[in-house]
VEXTORGU-348345 format. One record per residue (C-alpha): residue number from 1; residue in one letter; x, y, z. Coordinates in steps of 0.1 Angstrom, whole numbers. Example, Ala and Ser with C-alpha at 12.3 -4.5 7.8 and 13.67 -1.06 7.14 Angstrom:
2
[1,"A",[123,-45,78]],
[2,"S",[137,-11,71]],
This chain:
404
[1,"X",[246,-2691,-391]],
[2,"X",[286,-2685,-395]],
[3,"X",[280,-2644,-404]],
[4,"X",[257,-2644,-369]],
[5,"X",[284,-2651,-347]],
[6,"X",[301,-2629,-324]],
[7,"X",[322,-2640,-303]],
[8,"X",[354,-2651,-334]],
[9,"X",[394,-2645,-324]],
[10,"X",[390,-2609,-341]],
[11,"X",[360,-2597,-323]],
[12,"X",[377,-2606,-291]],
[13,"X",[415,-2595,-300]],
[14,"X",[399,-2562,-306]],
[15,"X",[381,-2559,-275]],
[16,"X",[413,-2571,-255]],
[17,"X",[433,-2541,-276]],
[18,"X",[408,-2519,-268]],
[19,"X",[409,-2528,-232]],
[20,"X",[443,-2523,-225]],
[21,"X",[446,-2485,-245]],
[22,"X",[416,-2478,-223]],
[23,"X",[431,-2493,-190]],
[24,"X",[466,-2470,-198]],
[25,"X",[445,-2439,-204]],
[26,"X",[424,-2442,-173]],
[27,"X",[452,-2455,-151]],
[28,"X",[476,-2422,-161]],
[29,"X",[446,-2398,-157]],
[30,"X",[443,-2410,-119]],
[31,"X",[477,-2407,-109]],
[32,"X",[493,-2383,-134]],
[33,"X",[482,-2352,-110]],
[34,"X",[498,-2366,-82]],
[35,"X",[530,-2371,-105]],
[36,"X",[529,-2333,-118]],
[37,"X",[527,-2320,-83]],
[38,"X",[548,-2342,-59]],
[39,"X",[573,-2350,-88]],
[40,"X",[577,-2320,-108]],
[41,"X",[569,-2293,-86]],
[42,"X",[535,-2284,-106]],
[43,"X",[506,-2268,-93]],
[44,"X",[471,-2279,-99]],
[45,"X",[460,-2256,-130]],
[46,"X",[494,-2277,-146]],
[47,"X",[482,-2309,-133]],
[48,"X",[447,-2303,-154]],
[49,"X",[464,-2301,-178]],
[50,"X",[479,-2334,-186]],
[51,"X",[442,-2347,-189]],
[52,"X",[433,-2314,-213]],
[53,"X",[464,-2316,-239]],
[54,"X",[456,-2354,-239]],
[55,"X",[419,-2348,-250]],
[56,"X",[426,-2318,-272]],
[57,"X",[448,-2336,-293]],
[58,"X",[424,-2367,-294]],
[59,"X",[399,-2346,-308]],
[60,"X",[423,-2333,-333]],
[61,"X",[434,-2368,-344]],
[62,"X",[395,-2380,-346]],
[63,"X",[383,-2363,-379]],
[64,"X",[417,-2373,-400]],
[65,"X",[417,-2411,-386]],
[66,"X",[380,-2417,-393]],
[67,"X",[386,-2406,-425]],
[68,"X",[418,-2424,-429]],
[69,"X",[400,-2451,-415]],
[70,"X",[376,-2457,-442]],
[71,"X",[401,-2456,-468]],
[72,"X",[430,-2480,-481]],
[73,"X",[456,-2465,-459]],
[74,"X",[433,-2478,-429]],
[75,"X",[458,-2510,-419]],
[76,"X",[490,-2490,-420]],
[77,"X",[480,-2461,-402]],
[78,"X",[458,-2476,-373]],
[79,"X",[495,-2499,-368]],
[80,"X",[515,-2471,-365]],
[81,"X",[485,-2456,-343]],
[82,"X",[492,-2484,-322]],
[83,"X",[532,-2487,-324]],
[84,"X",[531,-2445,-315]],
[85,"X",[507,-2457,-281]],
[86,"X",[532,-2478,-270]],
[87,"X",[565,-2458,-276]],
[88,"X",[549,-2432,-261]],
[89,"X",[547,-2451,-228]],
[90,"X",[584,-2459,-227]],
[91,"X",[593,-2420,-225]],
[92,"X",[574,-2411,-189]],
[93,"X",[598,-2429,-169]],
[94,"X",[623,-2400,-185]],
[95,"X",[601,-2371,-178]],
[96,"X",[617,-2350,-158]],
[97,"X",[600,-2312,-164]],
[98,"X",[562,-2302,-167]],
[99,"X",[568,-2290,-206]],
[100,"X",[582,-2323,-213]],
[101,"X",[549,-2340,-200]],
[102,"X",[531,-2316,-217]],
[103,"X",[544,-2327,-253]],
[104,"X",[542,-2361,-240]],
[105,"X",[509,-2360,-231]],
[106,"X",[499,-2343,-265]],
[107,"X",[517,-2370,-287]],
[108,"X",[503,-2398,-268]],
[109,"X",[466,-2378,-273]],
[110,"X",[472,-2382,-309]],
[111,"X",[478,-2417,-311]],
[112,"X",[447,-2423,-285]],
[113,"X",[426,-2407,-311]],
[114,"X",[438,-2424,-341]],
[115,"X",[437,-2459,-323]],
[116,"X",[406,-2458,-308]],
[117,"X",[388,-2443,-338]],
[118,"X",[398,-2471,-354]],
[119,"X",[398,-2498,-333]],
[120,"X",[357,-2489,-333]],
[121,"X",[356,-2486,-370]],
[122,"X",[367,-2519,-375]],
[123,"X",[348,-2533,-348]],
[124,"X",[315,-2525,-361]],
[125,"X",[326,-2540,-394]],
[126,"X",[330,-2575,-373]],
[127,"X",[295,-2575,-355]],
[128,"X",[270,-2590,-374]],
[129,"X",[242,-2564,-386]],
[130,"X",[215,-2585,-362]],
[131,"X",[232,-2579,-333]],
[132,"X",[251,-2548,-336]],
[133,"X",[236,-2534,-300]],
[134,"X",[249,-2567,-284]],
[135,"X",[283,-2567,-298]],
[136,"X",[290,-2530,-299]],
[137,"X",[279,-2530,-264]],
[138,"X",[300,-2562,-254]],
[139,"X",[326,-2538,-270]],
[140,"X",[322,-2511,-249]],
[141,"X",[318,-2530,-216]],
[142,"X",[358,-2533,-224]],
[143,"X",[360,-2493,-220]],
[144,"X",[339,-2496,-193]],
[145,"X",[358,-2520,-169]],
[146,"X",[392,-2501,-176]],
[147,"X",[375,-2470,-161]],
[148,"X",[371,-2491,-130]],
[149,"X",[408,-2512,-130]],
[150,"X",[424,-2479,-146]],
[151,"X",[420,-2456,-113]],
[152,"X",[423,-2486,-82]],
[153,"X",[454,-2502,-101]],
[154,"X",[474,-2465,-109]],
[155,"X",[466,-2455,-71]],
[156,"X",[472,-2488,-57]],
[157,"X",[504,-2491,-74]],
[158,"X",[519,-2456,-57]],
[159,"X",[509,-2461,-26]],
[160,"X",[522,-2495,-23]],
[161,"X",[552,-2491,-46]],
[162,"X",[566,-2461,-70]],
[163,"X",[560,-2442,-100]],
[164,"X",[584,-2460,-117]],
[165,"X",[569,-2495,-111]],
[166,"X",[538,-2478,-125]],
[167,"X",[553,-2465,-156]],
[168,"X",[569,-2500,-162]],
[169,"X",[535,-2518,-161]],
[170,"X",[518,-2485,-184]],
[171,"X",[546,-2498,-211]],
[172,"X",[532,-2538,-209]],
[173,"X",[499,-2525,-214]],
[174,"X",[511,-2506,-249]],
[175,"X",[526,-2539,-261]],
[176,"X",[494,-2562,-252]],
[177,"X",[476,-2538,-271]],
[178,"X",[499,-2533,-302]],
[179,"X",[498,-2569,-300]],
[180,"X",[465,-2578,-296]],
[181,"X",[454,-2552,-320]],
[182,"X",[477,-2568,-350]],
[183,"X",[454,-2595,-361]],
[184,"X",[423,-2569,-362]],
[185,"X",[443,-2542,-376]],
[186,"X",[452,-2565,-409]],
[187,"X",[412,-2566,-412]],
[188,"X",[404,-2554,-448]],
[189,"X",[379,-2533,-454]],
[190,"X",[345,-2545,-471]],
[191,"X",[338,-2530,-504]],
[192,"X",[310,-2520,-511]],
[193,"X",[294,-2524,-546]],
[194,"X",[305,-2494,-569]],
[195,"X",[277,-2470,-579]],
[196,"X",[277,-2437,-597]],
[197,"X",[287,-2407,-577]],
[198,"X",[262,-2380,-580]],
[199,"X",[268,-2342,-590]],
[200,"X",[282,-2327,-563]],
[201,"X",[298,-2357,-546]],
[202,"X",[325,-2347,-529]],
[203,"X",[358,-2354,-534]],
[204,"X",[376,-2380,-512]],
[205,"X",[410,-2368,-522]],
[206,"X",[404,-2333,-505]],
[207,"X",[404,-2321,-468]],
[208,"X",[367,-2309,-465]],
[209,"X",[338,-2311,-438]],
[210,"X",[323,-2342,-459]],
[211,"X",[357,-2360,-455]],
[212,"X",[363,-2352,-420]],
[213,"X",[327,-2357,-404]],
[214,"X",[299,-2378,-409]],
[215,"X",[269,-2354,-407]],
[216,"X",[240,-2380,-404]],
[217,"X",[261,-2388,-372]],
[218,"X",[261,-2354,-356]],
[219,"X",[228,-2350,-339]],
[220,"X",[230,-2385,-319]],
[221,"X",[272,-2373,-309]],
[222,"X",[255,-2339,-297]],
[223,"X",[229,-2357,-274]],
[224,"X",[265,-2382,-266]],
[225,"X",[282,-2346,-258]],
[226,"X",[253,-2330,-233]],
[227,"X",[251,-2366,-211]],
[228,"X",[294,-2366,-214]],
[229,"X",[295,-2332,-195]],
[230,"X",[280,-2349,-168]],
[231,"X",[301,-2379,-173]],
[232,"X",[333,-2358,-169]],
[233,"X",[320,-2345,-134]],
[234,"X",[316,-2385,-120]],
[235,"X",[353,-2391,-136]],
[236,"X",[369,-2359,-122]],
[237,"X",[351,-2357,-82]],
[238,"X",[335,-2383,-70]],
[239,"X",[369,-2386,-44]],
[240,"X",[367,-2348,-35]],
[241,"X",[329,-2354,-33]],
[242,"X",[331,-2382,-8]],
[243,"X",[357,-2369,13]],
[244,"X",[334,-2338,17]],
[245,"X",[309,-2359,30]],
[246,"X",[329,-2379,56]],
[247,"X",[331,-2412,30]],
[248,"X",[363,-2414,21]],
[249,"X",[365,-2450,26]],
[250,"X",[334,-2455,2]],
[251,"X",[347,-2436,-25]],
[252,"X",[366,-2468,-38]],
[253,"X",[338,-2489,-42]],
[254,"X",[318,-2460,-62]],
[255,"X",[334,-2473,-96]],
[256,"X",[327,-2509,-86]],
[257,"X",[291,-2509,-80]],
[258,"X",[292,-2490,-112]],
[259,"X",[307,-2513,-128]],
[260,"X",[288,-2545,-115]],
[261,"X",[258,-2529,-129]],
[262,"X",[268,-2519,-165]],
[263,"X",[281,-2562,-163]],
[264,"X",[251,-2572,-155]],
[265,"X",[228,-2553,-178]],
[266,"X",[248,-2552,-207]],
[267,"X",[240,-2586,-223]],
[268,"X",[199,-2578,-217]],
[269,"X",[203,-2540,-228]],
[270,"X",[224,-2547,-260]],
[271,"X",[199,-2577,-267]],
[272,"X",[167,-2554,-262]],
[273,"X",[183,-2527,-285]],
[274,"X",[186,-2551,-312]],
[275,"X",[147,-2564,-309]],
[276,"X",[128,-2531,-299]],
[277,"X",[127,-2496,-311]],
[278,"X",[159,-2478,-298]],
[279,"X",[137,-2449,-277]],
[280,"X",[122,-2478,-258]],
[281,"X",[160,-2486,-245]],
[282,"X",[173,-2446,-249]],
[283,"X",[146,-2428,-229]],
[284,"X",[143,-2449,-197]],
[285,"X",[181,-2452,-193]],
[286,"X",[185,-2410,-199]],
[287,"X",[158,-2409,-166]],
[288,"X",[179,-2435,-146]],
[289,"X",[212,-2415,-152]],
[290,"X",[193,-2382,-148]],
[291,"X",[176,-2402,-112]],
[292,"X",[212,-2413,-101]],
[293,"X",[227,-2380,-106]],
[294,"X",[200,-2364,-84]],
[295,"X",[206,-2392,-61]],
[296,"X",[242,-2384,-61]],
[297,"X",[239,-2346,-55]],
[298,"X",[214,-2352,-21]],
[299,"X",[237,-2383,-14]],
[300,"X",[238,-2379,26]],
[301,"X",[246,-2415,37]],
[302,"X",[268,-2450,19]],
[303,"X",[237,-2465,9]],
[304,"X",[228,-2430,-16]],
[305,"X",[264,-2431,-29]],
[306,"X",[264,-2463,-36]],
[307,"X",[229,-2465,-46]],
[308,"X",[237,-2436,-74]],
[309,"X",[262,-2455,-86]],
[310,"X",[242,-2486,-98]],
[311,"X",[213,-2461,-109]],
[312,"X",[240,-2448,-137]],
[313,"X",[257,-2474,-142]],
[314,"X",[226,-2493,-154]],
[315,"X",[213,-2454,-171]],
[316,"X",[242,-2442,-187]],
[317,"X",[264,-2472,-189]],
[318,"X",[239,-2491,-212]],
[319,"X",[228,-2460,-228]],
[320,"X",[267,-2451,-240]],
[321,"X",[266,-2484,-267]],
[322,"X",[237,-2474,-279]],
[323,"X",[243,-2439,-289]],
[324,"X",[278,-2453,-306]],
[325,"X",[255,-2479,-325]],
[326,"X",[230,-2451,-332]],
[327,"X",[261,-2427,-348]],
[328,"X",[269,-2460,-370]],
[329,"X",[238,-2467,-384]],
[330,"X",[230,-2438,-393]],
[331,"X",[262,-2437,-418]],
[332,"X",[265,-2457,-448]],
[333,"X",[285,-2485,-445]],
[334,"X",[318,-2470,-464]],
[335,"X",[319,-2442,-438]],
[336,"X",[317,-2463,-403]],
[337,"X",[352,-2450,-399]],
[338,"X",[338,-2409,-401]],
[339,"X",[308,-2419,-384]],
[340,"X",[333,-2432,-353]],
[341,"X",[352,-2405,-351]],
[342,"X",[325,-2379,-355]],
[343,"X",[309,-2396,-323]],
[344,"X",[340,-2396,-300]],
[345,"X",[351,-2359,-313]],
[346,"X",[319,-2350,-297]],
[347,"X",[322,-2371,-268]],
[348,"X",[359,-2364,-262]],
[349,"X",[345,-2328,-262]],
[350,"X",[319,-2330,-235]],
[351,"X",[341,-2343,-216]],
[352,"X",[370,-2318,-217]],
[353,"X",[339,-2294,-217]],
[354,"X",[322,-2306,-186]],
[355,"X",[364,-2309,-169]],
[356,"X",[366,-2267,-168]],
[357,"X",[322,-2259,-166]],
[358,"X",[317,-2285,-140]],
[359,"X",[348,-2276,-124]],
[360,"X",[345,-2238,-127]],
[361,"X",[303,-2245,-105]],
[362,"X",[320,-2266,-80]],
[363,"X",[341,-2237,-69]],
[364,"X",[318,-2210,-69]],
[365,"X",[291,-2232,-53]],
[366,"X",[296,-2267,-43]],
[367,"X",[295,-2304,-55]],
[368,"X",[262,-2312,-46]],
[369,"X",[251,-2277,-72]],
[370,"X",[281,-2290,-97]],
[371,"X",[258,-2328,-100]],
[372,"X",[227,-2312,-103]],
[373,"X",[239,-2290,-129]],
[374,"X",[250,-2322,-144]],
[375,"X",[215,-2336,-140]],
[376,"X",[202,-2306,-162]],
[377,"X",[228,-2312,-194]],
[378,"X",[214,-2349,-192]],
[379,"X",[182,-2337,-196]],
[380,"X",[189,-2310,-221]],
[381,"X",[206,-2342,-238]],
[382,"X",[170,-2360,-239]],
[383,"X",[154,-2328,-252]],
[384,"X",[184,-2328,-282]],
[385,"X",[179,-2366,-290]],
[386,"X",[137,-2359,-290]],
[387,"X",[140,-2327,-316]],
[388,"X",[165,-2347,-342]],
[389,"X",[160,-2379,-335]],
[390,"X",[127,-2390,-326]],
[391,"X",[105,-2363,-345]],
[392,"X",[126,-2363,-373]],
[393,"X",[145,-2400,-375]],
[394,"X",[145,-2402,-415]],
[395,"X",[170,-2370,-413]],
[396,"X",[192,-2387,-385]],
[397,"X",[194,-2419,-387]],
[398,"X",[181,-2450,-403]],
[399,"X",[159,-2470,-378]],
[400,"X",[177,-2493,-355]],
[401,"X",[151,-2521,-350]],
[402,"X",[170,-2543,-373]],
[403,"X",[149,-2575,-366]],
[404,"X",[112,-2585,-363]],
């Protein structure tokens, strides 16, 4: 009974870390804009940019920390990971030119990347094998709600007060979670039992593909890369989009219907996962995110934004665990770390993808086109997950019922 449980001092230390990185990422990514072009005389290209040099360089860290990760150098290098987030938050009260919060941004990318790669390595390690939807996706409700707090706190925080105040409360959350991550980041590694290497093995002392990725993980983090392009649309103009329609006022409560829903599915959804085949959990939240994305494109009234809001929340924000428990099992247990990374390389790509394609629709046509075009890289997602996944599952992945 003692290797069933889930909720132990680790499991929820990580989930606090993992919190506050996510909170600091979300919270900068909402007001930095504002910052670039009120502050330092930017334009709007230059204020895009803080988000892309941020997610270009977490995608370059990904590869080397998962592989770092699932090697003895894992504890020392996911605590400087963590150290790096943190000093990096006590230099943007000094910014004072756009090339300075260019490098800023692309240092702190880097140490994103390393500590969140990490952080999930180690956090499937804790979840017991019988519930890893449950705890993985108790894991990633903590992802979740900081998309929520990260936005209304940062914009909350200059209206009411300054930039500086803002960078000051940016720098507690790097300490909470260098500190909170501590305990987890100590965490040795299981070894697993030692067993010939066949011919042709690579070699883990080299920089290769092998060493970097996790190729039984690819095909479910292409299907996670084709629904995160339409992700990156809800994170980047849902504001501009309700202002277009006269709902200003509503926009703020978009993120918290959203987020009530992913709360109060997530302990049935991660359950289910465990119990039933995974397509009978993947397929029906792909049509609700694909249904509140049309929703949200014909949106005319409150009640339709709103309304799209809990239809994704409970479609993509339960289906999100489940692809990042999908990408684990489908590794071998001594490369959860590559398998991690692999997953959020090709997350963190959809969504700098969908940033510039979504972006580049909205202003030749309009948001309501941009969605729907969203809509139609969810469902080219489906078709993905289908061809490698569910026609072919003994080349993907192992299957995830885990339990009679």
């Amino acid at each position: 009974m003692e290797q069933q449980r889930l909720w132990t001092k680790s499991f929820i230390s990580i989930c606090l870390s993992s919190f506050f990185i996510f909170i600091t990422f979300y919270t900068l990514t909402a007001t930095l804009p504002t910052f670039v072009t009120d502050h330092l005389g930017g334009n709007q290209q230059q204020a895009g940019w803080v988000l892309t040099a941020y997610v270009i360089a977490a995608v370059i860290m990904r590869p080397f920390s998962g592989r770092w990760m699932d090697g003895p150098a894992r504890t020392p290098v996911l605590i400087a990971a963590l150290a790096l987030f943190m000093v990096c938050a006590f230099f943007y009260p000094a910014i004072s030119a756009f090339g300075m919060m260019l490098a800023l941004r692309f240092v702190h990318g880097l140490s994103f990347g390393a500590a969140t790669t990490g952080n999930g390595a180690i956090v499937s390690e804790l979840v017991p094998e019988q519930r890893k939807g449950e705890g993985l996706g108790y894991y990633t409700l903590s992802m979740n709600l900081a998309m929520v707090l990260g936005p209304f706190l940062g914009l909350m925080i200059i209206q009411n007060a300054s930039f500086n105040v803002l960078f000051n409360v940016i720098i507690a959350f790097g300490v909470l979670g260098l500190v909170l991550g501590l305990s987890t980041a100590r965490i040795r590694k299981p070894r697993p039992a030692a067993v010939p290497q066949p011919a042709g093995a690579p070699d883990k002392t080299k920089f290769s593909f092998k060493t970097l990725f996790e190729a039984r993980s690819i095909p479910i983090s292409i299907t996670a890369l084709l629904l995160a392009i339409a992700y990156s649309g809800i994170l980047s103009f849902i504001p501009s989009y309700a202002k277009e329609l006269g709902m200003s006022a509503v926009a703020s409560y978009y993120f918290v219907v959203y987020a009530i829903m992913i709360v109060a599915a997530r302990p049935f959804t991660g359950k289910l996962f465990d119990r039933l085949n995974r397509h009978y959990i993947v397929y029906p939240t792909i049509a609700l995110y694909i249904v509140g994305l049309i929703v949200l494109a014909t949106a005319h009234s409150a009640f339709m934004l709103l309304l799209s809001a809990a239809l994704i929340g409970l479609g993509y924000g339960s289906l999100f665990p489940c692809l990042q428990t999908i990408a684990i099992q489908a590794a071998p247990k001594d490369r959860t770390g590559l398998a991690t990374g692999t997953f959020f390389i090709f997350f963190d790509g959809g969504i700098g993808i969908g940033s510039v394609l979504l972006g580049s629709i909205a202003s030749m046509s309009n948001n309501r086109i941009m969605f729907l075009c969203g809509a139609v890289s969810v469902a080219l997602g489906a078709l993905v997950y289908f061809a490698l996944l569910h026609r072919k599952p003994a080349a993907a992945a192992e299957p995830s019922k885990l339990s009679a």
